[in-house]
N, C-alpha and C positions, 0 to 999 in steps of 0.2 A: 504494500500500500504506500502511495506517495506520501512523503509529509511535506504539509503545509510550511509557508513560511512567511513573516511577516515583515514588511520594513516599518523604519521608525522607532524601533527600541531594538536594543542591541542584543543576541541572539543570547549574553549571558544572562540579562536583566529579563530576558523573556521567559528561559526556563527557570530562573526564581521562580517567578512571577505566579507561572503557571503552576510549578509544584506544590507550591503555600496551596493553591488553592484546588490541589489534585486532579489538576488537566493537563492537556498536553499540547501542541500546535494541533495535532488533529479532531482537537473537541473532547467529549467527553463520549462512550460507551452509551450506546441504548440501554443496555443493563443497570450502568453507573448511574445516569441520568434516572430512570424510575426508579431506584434504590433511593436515591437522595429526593425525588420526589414524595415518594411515600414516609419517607423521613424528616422532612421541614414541611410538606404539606404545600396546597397552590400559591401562585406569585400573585394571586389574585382575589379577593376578598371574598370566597366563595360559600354560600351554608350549605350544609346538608338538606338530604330531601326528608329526613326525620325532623330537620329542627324546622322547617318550612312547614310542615305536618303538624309540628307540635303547636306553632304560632298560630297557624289557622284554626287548630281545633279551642285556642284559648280564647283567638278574638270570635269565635261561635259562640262559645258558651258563657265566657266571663263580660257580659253587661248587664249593667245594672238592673234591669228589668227582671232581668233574666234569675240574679241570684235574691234579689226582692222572692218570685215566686217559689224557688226553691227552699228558700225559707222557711214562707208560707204551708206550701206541700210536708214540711218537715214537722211544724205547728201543727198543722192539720193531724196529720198521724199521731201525733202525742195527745192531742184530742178526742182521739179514736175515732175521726173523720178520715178512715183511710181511703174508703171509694174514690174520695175528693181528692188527698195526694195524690194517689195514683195516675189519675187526669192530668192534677196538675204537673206532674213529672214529664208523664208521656206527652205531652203538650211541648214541653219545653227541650225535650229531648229530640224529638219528632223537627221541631222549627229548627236545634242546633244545626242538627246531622244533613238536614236537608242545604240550608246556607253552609255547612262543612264541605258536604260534598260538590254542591255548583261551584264553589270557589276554586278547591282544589283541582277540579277540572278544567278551570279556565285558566288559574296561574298556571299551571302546566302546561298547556297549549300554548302559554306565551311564552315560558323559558324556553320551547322546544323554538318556538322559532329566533328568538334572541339567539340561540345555538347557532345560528347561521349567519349572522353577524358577527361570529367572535374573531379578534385580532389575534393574526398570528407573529410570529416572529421569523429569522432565516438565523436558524443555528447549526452547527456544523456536532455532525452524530457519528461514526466511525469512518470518519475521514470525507464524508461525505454533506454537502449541504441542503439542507431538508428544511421546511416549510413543519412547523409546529404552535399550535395554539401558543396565546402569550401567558396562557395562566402556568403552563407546563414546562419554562423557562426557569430552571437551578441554577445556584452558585456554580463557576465550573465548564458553562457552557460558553462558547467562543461564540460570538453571533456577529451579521455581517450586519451596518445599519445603509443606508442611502435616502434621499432627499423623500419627504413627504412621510418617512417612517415614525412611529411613534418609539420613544426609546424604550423596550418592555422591562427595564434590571438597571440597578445599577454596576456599572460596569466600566474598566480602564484600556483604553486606549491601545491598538497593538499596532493598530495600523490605522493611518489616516491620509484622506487626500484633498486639502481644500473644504475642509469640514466648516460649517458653519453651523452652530446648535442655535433653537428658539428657548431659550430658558426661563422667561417673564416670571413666568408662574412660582420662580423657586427663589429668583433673585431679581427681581421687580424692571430688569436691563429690559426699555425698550426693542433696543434691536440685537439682532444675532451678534452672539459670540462664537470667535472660530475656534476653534480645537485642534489639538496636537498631539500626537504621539510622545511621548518623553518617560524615560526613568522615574520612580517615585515607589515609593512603598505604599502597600494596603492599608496602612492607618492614614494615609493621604486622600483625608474623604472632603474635602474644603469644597462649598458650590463653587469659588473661581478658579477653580484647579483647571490647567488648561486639558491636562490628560482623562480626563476624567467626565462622562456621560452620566444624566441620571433621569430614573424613572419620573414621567410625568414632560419629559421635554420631545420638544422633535427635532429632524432632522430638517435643513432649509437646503443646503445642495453640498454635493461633495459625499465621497465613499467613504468607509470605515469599517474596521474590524474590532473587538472588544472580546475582551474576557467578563461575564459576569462574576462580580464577586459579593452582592447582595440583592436578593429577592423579595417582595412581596413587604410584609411590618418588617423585614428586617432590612429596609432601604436607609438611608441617612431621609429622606422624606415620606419612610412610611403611612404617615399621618395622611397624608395628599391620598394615598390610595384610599385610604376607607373614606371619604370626603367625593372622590368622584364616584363610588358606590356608593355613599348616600341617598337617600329618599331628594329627587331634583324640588326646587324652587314651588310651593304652592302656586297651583295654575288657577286663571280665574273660574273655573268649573269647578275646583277641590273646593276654591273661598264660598263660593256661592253654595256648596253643600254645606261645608260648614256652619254658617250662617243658616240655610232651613234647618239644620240636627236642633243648633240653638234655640229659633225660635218654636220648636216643636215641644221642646225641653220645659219651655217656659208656660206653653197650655200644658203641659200635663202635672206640671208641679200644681197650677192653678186647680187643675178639676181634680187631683188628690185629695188637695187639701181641702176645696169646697166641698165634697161630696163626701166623705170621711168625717168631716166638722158636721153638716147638718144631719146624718143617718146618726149620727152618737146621738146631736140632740133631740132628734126624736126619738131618741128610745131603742134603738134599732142595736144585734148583738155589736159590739164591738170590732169581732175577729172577721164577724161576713162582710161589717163593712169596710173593713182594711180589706179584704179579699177581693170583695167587689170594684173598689177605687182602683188598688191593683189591676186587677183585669182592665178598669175601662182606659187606665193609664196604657194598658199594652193593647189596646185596639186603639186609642188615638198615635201611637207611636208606628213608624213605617220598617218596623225590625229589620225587614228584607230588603230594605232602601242599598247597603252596603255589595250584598249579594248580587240584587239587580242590575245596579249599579256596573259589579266586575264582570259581570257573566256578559251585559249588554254591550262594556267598550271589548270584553274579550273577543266573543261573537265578531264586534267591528272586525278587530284586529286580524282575524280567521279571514276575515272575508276582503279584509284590504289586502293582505298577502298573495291572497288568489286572484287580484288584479294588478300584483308587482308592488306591493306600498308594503313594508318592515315597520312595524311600530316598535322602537324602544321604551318606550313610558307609555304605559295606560290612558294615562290625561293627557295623552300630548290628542289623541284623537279627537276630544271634545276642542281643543285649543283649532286642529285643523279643518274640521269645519265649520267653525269661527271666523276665517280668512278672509279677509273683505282686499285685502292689497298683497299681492306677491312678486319680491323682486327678487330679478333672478340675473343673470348676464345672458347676451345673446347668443353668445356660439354656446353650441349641444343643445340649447334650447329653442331658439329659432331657427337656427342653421343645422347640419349634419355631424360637425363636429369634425370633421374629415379635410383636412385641408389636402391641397394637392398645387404644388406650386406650377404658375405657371407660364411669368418671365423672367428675367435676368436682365435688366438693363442698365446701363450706364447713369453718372448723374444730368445724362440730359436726355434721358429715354430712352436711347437707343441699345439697342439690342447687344447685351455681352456678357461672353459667363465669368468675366471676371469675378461678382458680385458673387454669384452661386459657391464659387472657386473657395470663396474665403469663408463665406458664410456654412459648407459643408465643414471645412476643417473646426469653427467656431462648433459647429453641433453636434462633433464627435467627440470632440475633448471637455465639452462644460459638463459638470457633474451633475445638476441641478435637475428637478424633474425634468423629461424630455417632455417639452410641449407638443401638439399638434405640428405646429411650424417647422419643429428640427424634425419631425420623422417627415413632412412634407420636403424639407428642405434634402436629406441625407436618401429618399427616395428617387430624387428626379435627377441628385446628382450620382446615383450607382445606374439610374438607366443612361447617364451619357457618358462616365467613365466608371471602369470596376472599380476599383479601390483609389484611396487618398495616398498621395507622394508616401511610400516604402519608409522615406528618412524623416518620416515628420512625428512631430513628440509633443507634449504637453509640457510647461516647466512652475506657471501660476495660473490663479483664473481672482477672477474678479465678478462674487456673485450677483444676480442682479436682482433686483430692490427695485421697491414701487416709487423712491423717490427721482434714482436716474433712471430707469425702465429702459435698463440696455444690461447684458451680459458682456465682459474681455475675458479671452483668453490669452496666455502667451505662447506662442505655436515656436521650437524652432525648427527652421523648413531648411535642411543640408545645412550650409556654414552659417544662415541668417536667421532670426529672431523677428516674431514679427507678433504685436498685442492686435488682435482682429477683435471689433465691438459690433456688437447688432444689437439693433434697438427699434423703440420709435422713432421715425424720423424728426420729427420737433423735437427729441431729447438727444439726437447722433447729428444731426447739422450743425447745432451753436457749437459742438467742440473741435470742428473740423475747420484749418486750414486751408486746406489744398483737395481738391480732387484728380479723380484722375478719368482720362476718357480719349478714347483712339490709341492707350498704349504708352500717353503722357501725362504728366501729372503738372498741372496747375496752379494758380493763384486762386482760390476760392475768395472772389469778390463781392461784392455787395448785388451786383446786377446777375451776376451768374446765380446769388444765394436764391434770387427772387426766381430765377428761372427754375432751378432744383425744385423748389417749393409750388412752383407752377404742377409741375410732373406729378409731384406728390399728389396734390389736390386731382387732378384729372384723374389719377388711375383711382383714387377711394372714393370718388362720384360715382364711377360703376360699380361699386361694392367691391372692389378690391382687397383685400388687407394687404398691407404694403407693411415692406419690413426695411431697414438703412442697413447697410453694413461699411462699416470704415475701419484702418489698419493706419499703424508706423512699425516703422525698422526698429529696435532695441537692442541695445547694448546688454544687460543687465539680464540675467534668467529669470531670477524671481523678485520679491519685493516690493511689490507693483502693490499700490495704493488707487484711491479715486481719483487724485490729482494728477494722476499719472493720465489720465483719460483726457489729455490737451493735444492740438497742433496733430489730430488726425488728419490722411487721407481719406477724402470721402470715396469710396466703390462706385456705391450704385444702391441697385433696388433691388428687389426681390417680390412676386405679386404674389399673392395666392390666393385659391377661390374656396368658399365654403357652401355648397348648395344650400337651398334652403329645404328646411323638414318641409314633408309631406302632408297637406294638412293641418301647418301650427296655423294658418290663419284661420281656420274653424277653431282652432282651439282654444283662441284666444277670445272670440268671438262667443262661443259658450264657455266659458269661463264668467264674463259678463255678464251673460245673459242669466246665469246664476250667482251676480254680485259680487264675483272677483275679481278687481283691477291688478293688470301686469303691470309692472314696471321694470323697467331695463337699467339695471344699473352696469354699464360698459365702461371697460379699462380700455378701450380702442378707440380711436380719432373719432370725432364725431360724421365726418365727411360716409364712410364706411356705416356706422350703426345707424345715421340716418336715412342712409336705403336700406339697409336688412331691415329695420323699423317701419318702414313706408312698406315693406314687401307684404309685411306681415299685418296689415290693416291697422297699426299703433298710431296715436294723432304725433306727428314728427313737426308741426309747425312752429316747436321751439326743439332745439333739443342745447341741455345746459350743460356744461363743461367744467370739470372740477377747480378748474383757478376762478368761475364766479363763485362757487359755494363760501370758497377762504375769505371773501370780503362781507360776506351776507350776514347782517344779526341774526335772532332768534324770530323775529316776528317777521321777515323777510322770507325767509326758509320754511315759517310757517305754511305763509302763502300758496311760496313755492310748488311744496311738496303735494299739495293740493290739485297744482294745475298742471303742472309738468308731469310726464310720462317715461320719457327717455332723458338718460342722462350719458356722456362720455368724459373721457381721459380720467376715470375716477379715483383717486387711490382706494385701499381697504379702509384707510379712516376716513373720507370720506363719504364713502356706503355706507358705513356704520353711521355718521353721523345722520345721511338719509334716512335709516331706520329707526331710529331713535327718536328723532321727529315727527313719523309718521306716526309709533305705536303714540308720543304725545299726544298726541291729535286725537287719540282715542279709537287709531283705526288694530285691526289684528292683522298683524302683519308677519307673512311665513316669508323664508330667506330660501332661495335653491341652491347653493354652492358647493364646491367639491374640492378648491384647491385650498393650499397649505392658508395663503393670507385670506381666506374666507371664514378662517376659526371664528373670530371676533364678532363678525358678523351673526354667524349662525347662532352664537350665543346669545346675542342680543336683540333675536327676532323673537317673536313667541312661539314661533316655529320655528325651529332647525330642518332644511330637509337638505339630506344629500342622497349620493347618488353609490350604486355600490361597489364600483370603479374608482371610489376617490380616495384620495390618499386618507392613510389612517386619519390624521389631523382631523380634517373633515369631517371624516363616517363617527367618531370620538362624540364630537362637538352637536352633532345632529341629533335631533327627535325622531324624525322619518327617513328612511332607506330606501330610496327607489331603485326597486333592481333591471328598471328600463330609463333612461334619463331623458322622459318625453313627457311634454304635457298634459296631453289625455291621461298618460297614467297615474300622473297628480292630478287630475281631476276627479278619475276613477274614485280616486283615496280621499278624496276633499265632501264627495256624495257619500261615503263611507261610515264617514265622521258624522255627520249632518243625519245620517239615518241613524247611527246609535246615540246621540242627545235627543232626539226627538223620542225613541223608546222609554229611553231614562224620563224623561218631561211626563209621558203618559203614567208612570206608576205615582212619579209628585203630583200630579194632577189627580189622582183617585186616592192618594192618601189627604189629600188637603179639603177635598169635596164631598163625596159621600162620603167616604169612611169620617172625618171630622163632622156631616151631618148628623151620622146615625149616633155617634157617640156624644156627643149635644144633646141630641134625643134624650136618652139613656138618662143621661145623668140628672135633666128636667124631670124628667117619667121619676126617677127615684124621691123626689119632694113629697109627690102627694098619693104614689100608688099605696096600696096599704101593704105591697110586695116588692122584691125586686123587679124589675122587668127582664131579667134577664139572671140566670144564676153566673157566679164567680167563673167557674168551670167550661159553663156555655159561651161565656161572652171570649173564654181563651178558645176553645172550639172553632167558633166563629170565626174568627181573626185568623187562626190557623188555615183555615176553609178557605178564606176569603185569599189570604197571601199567598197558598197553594195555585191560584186560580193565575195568579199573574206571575209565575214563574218562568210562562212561555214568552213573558213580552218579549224579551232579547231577538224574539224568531218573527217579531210583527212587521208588516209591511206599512212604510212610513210615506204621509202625505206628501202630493209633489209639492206641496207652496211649503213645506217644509225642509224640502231638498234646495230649492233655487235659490233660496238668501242663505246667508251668515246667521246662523243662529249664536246666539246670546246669552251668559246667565243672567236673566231677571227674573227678579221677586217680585215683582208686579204681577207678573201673570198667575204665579201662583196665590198671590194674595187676592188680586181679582177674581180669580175664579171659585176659591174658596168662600167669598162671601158673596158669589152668588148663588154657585150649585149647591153649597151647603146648607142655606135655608128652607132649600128646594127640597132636601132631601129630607129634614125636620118636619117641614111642613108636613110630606108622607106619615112618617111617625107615626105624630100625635094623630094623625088620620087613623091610622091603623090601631093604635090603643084605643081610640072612640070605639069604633068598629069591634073590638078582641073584648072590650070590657061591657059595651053596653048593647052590641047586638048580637053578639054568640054569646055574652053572658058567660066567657070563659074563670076557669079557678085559675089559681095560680101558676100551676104547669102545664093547664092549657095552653093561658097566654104567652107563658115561657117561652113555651115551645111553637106558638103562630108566628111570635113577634121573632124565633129565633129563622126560622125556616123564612120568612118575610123579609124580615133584613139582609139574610144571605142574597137568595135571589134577587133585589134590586142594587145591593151595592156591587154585586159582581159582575149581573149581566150589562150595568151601565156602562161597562167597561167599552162595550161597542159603540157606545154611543159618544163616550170621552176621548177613544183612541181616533180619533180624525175630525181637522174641523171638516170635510166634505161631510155627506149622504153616507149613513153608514150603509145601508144598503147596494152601495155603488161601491164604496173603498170598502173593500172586506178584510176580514183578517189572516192570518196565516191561520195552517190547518191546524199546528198543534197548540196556536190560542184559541181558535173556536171550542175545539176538543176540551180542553185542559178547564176553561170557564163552563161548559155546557155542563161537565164532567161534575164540576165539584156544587152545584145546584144539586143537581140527581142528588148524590150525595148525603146532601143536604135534608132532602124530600124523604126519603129514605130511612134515614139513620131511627126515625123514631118507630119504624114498622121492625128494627132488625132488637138484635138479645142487649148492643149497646146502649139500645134507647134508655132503657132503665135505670143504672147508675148513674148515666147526664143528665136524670132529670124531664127527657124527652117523655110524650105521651104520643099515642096515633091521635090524628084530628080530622076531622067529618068531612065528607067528601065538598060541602059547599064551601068550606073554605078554602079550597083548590080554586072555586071557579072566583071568592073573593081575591085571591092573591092572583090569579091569573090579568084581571081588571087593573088591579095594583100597579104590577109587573109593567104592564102597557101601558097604560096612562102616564105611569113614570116615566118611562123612558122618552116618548112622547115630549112630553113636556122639559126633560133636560135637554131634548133634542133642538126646540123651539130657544130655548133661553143658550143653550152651546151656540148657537149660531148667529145668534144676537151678538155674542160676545168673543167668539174664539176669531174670528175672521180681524176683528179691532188688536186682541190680544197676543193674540198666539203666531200670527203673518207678519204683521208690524212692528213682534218685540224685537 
């Protein structure tokens, strides 16, 4: 087997190095490696699937309601009201296991696909270099890094070439620091150690070899790792849940205590009236809200995956479709993404491959990601010669940065030395002296500058992307600084073309048409985005260039970002500063990016979305993972979103309106009946029945005026609605206690049991009539919510014909009270149907 070798540390300093830390130049053993893995455990904050099991079985069963009744159940038994425990156990055991198991169901479908998302590393395994997850990354392991990599270890230096690291995050340096290979010892852990890589940083350009010699908590920043495993930022969907658990919190403390205070003062046992308050506290409470909740954004997340959309976060899905403005850049998103170069000319048009000549050697040697441009460029120059000059070498490189948006390298070509820069043209003309053209090299004058700059402009009117390339002779191999970059030769040009996608201008166009506005945020000439921009149907009648933004106040930029659509020459801080603006503004705003200086960005959108081609950096920094980088497929995912928040809205809506009516009822009924209306037991029964019934929402088919906007968390709507349907539903009530007390002249477990079967069927079946502002009989439901609500009525009608009836309290009831509840049923729904439509079309479309 070959061994490997390293330059930059000296071959004695190398095998210290490597021994202390039981590797070798060829890596560590596949054996050695899972030995030491099973021995310090993942590089990655990983739990088990027991303690994941254990957490979800606690947040099931340990809330407060919940250990309220088991309590009670326990009281009860010591009373020798066992029939009653027993209920109430299996009640609460029955609600656990069922929210146990939908959760566990859904978090699992979603780690399974986070699984497909995981970053890997390039670590060298018995002499070979291999592709390995980054959690599976030991002390020990030799790993290669290059531009766009996340750094998975911390780890020293073996080999380096033109390295540049982003390390913000650990040592607060705006811009990249370069790195170096050098001698040092393992207790040499200092963040400005030049030899020295660490977890949490990336790569910006330039190759590199390392030894890892610290993993996972045992980094010098381990802290940074369980910190990007943490629970992300509350979204305004989680705050707005929040906020209803609160206000929910707040009636039920109210109706405990009311209802408990006045059954003492009348007279009433003690225990049944705590049992009772109980109960009517856990039918006003949405227990299932949490479950619904995961199963419904899970479901999304299933179902965006199967049209190319990865969710990382749960919540990012209500966030995305939210999305009222998405900027993104134009190439891979309007365009194909595919360049293909294709002229070569001189600084005054005319046709030469000088330009290509220098600009191939510039795209071989920079280390930096390979863009588009260098595979376009290093492709047209192997179809017109095979290889680059035999004696030509690399000796520096000069990375390029969004401030001068040009790349140097220093080439030496046989006895000569020569720094080649490619760039933007407005950033590779002001540093150029002289050009050259026919074979001779010139005075770059003031009337030639204009004429260059003529050319410029003509060819990025046809949509061009035009590239500059310029060179000098050097003395000097390396050493080269920024100011080195004076008194070039200017080359020529370079064109190249990027078709446009197929259909983005439909996409754009419905995107709109469901309340998405594009925005274009371009690092490219305006002259260029503003044809690709016009191709694609975008309003191009301004397009703004990043040197207006630098002069712009706050209330300027307000304006601005309001009315403009396309923007050019942008840096990353100035897109950021565009998004920041916007979300001000109160808009939601998702970000599409993929490259390294899009981190920033992506963080500070409300959505993150990348692509799953993009560098680590990127995919890191992102909420959403498009594994097609087109915009249908992000709109697929944006309808995705928008159908699971409107699921979610449907069970707040039936928890805040019937269910809040009937239990209003109830607790009025309890003043002056000379009975419960409902026993302790029944009323958990009930609620159980009822939450059973809506467990299919996740599977319901969602209105289209609910698809085409930006939905929204407001409590408006649910506060509006609740004070209307809820009286609606009261009013039913006391209809039916009229009715159960003074014309069937029911006993106590008569009415129990009309008013229990009665309540079931209108607060469950209204559910059709609440799940769409349309005609329920036009929007129907899915099959396994018809099923699941039809189901637990029967159910209902039932139980008191079966051997259960008897210990709940149930009685059989005369067959005219079938055709009364049947009239009920009807009329109700009827009438929520007339007041839903008064009201949900103002509410529920407009919020």
């Amino acid at each position: 087997m070959a061994s490997a070798t390293f330059a930059g540390v000296s071959s004695a300093a190398l095998g210290d190095l490597l021994h202390q830390l039981g590797s070798s130049a060829d890596g560590l053993s596949a054996t050695d490696a899972e030995q030491r893995l099973a021995l310090r455990g993942s590089n990655e904050p990983r739990h088990s699937h027991l303690r994941f099991i254990a957490r979800d079985l606690l947040r099931a069963t340990a809330n407060p309601l919940n250990l309220i009744l088991l309590v009670a159940a326990g009281a009860s038994a010591a009373l020798g009201a066992v029939p009653d425990a027993i209920i109430i156990t299996t009640m609460v055991l029955m609600s656990s296991g069922l929210y146990f198991w939908q959760t566990f169901r859904s978090e699992r479908a979603m780690r399974t696909l986070q699984e497909t998302l995981a970053l890997t590393a390039t670590v060298r395994r018995d002499g070979r270099w291999i592709e390995v997850p980054r959690r599976e990354v030991v002390p020990g392991d030799v790993i290669r890094l290059c531009a766009g990599d996340l750094v998975p270890a911390d780890a020293r230096l073996l080999q380096a070439s033109d390295l540049h690291v982003q390390q913000a995050a650990l040592t607060g340096e705006s811009l990249p620091t370069e790195k170096r290979a050098e001698p040092g010892e393992l207790t040499d852990t200092g963040a400005n150690s030049p030899a020295l890589v660490f977890l949490g940083t990336s790569i910006v350009s330039g190759t590199a070899t390392a030894v890892v010699y610290a993993a996972g908590a045992d980094t010098a920043y381990g802290t940074i790792v369980e910190q990007l495993a943490a629970r992300p930022d509350e979204t305004d969907f989680e705050r707005g849940m929040r906020r209803y658990s609160l206000l929910i919190l707040r009636m039920v403390m109210f109706f405990v205590l009311f209802v408990l205070i006045v059954n003492i003062a009348v007279g009433r046992d003690a225990f049944q009236s705590l049992l009772f308050a109980v109960a009517l506290a856990v039918g006003l409470t949405p227990e299932f809200l949490p479950m619904i909740t995961t199963v419904t954004l899970a479901q999304g997340a299933l179902q965006m995956a199967r049209a190319k959309v990865i969710v990382k976060h749960l919540p990012a899905i209500q966030n995305l479709g939210s999305i009222d403005v998405l900027c993104t850049d134009k190439t891979g998103t309007l365009t194909v993404g595919a360049m293909s170069a294709e002229q070569s000319l001189d600084p005054l048009g005319v046709e030469s491959q000088r330009p290509l000549a220098l600009a191939a050697l510039n795209s071989t040697f920079e280390t930096g990601i390979k863009s588009p441009l260098d595979e376009a460029i290093l492709q047209r120059w192997r179809a017109i010669h095979a290889e680059l000059p035999a004696d030509s070498e690399k000796t520096d490189e000069l990375p390029f940065d969004f401030e001068r948006r040009r790349l140097s390298v220093v080439v030496r070509c046989g006895s000569q030395r020569l720094l080649i820069s490619k760039g933007a043209p407005e950033n590779i003309l002001p540093i150029c002296t002289n050009y050259e053209a026919g074979g001779t090299t010139r005075t770059l004058d003031g009337m030639t500058g204009q004429q260059c700059e003529r050319v410029f402009r003509a060819l990025s009117e046809r949509g061009l992307r035009v590239l500059a390339v310029a060179y000098k002779p050097v003395d000097v191999p390396n050493g080269f600084t920024v100011a080195d970059e004076q008194g070039l030769i200017f080359a020529g040009y370079i064109t190249f073309a990027d078709p446009m996608l197929e259909g983005v201008a439909d996409c754009i166009r419905q995107l709109a048409q469901d309340g998405v506005r594009v925005k274009i945020l371009s690092g490219d000439n305006e002259q260029v985005t503003r044809y690709v921009c016009a191709q694609a149907g975008l309003a191009t009648e301004r397009v703004v260039v990043g040197s207006e933004l630098e002069s712009m106040d706050v209330a300027a930029l307000a304006q601005l970002v309001e009315s403009v659509d396309v923007y050019a020459r942008l840096s990353p801080a100035q897109k950021y500063r565009v998004l920041r603006m916007l979300r001000t503004q109160g808009h939601v705003v998702g970000f599409l990016g993929d490259g390294i200086n899009d981190a920033p960005s992506l963080h500070g959108a409300d959505v993150g979305i990348s692509a799953a081609g993009a560098v680590d950096v990127a995919r890191e920094a992102a909420d959403i993972i498009l594994l097609e980088r087109r915009l249908d497929v992000l709109h697929a995912g944006i309808v995705a979103g928008r159908r699971s928040f409107g699921n979610v809205l449907k069970y707040l809506l039936m928890g805040t309106s019937s269910n809040f009516g009937n239990m209003f009822s109830m607790a009025g009924a309890a003043l002056w009946l000379p009975f419960l209306p409902m026993r302790p037991t029944q009323i958990l029964l009930n609620n159980f029945l009822y939450d059973l019934a809506q467990v299919t929402i996740p599977t319901d088919n969602v209105d289209a005026a609910l698809i085409r906007r930006p939905q929204r968390w407001d409590a408006r709507v649910i506060r509006n609605f609740m004070l209307v349907v809820g009286p609606v539903s009261s009013l039913y009530d006391f209809l039916t206690f009229f009715v159960l007390l003074y014309v069937f002249g029911f006993g106590a477990e008569a009415f129990q049991t009309g008013w229990f079967v009665e309540s079931l069927a209108t607060q469950t079946l209204v559910l059709f009539v609440i799940r769409t502002v349309g005609r329920p009989w036009r929007d129907r439901p899915s099959g396994p919510l018809a099923i699941t609500t039809v189901l637990v009525v029967l159910i209902g009608i039932a139980l008191p014909y079966t051997p259960l009836g008897a210990p709940l309290g149930l009685v059989p009831l005369p067959v005219k009270y079938f055709a009364f509840l049947a009239a009920v049923v009807a009329t109700y729904l009827a009438l929520v149907e007339v007041v839903k439509r008064r009201i949900a079309r103002r509410f529920l479309v407009a919020a």
